[in-house]
C-alpha positions in Angstrom: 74.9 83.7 84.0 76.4 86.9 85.8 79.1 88.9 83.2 81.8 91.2 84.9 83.4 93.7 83.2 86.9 95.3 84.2 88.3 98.5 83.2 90.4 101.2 85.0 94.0 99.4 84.7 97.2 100.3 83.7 100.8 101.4 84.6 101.5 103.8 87.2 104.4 104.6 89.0 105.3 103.7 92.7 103.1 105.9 95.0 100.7 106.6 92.6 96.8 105.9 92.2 94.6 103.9 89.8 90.7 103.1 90.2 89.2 99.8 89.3 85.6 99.2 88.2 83.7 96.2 87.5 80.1 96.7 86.4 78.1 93.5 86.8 74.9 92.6 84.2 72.9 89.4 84.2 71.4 87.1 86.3 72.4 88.9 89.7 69.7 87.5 92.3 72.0 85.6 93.9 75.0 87.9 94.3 75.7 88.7 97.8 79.1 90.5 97.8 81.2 91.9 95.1 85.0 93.0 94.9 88.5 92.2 94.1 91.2 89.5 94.2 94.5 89.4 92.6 97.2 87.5 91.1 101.0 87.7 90.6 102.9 85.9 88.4 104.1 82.8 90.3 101.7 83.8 93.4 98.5 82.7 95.0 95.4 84.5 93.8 94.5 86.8 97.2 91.6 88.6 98.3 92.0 92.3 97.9 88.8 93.9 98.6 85.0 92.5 98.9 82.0 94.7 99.8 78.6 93.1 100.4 75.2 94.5 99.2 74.7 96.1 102.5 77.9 98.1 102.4 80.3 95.9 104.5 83.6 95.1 103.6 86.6 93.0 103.8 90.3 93.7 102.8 93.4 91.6 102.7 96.1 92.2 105.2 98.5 94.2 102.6 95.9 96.9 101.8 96.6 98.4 105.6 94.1 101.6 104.3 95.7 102.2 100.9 92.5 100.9 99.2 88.9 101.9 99.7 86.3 99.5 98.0 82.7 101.0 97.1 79.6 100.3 95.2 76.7 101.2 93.3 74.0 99.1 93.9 71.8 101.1 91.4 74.2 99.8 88.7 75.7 96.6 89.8 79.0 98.5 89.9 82.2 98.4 92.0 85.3 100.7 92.8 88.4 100.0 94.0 90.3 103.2 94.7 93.9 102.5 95.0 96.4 104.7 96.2 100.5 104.8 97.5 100.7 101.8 94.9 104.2 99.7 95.3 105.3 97.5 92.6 104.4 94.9 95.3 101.3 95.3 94.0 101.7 95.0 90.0 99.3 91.7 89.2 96.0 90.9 87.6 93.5 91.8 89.3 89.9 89.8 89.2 86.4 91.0 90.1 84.8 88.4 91.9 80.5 88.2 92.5 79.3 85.6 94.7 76.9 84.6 97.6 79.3 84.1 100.5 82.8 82.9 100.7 84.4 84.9 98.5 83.8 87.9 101.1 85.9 86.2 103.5 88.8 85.1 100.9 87.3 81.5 100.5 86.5 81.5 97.0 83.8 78.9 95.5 83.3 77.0 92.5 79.9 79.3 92.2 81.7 82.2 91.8 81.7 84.3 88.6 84.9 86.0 87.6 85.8 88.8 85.3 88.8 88.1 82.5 91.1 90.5 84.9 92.9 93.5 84.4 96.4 94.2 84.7 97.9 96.7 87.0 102.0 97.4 86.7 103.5 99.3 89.0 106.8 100.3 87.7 109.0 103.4 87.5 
C-alpha cells in the first residue's frame, strides 16, 4: 500500500500564493509519477500538475505558468507552488502516485490518492 499525505492548504485571497506538499511513504516501487489533480464542487476531477521520477512534467491547460510542480525524490515528496490564484481555482485538491496514466490526465484504478486538501480562493 502507498499512503499520501497533504498539507499546505488554505484560504487565500485572489492573486495570492499557496504551496502544496504531498509526502509519499510505503510500498513505492512501482510509483512512476507523482502530482496533483483537483476537484470543484459540481466539476470533473482535472489534472493539475504531475512530475515523473526523472523530473518531467505535465500541467493542465488552466495552469498557463502560474504553477510550478517539484520533487524530492530523497523523500518521496512533492510541491506544488501556486501563485496569481483566482477563485477559479478554489477546489480540493488530490495528490495522485501512479505508474503511468495519471501523468497524462488518464487516471487508473491502480492509482493511490491522498484524502485532499482544500484550497479557497476568496476575498
Amino acid at each position: 500500500q502507498v499512503q499520501l499525505v497533504e498539507s499546505g492548504g488554505g484560504l487565500v485571497e485572489p492573486g495570492g500564493s499557496l504551496r502544496l506538499s504531498c509526502a509519499a511513504s510505503g510500498k513505492l516501487a512501482s510509483i512512476w509519477a507523482m502530482g496533483w489533480y483537483r476537484q470543484a464542487p459540481g466539476k470533473q476531477r482535472e489534472l493539475v500538475a504531475m512530475i515523473t521520477d526523472n523530473g518531467n512534467t505535465n500541467y493542465g491547460n488552466f495552469v498557463k505558468g502560474r504553477f510550478t510542480i517539484s520533487r524530492d525524490n530523497q523523500k518521496w515528496t512533492v510541491f506544488l507552488e501556486m501563485n496569481s490564484l483566482n477563485i477559479s481555482d478554489t477546489a480540493v485538491y488530490l495528490c495522485n502516485a501512479g505508474n503511468g496514466g495519471s501523468y497524462y490526465g488518464n487516471v487508473q484504478e491502480s492509482d493511490h490518492w491522498g484524502q485532499g486538501i482544500q484550497v479557497t480562493v476568496s476575498s
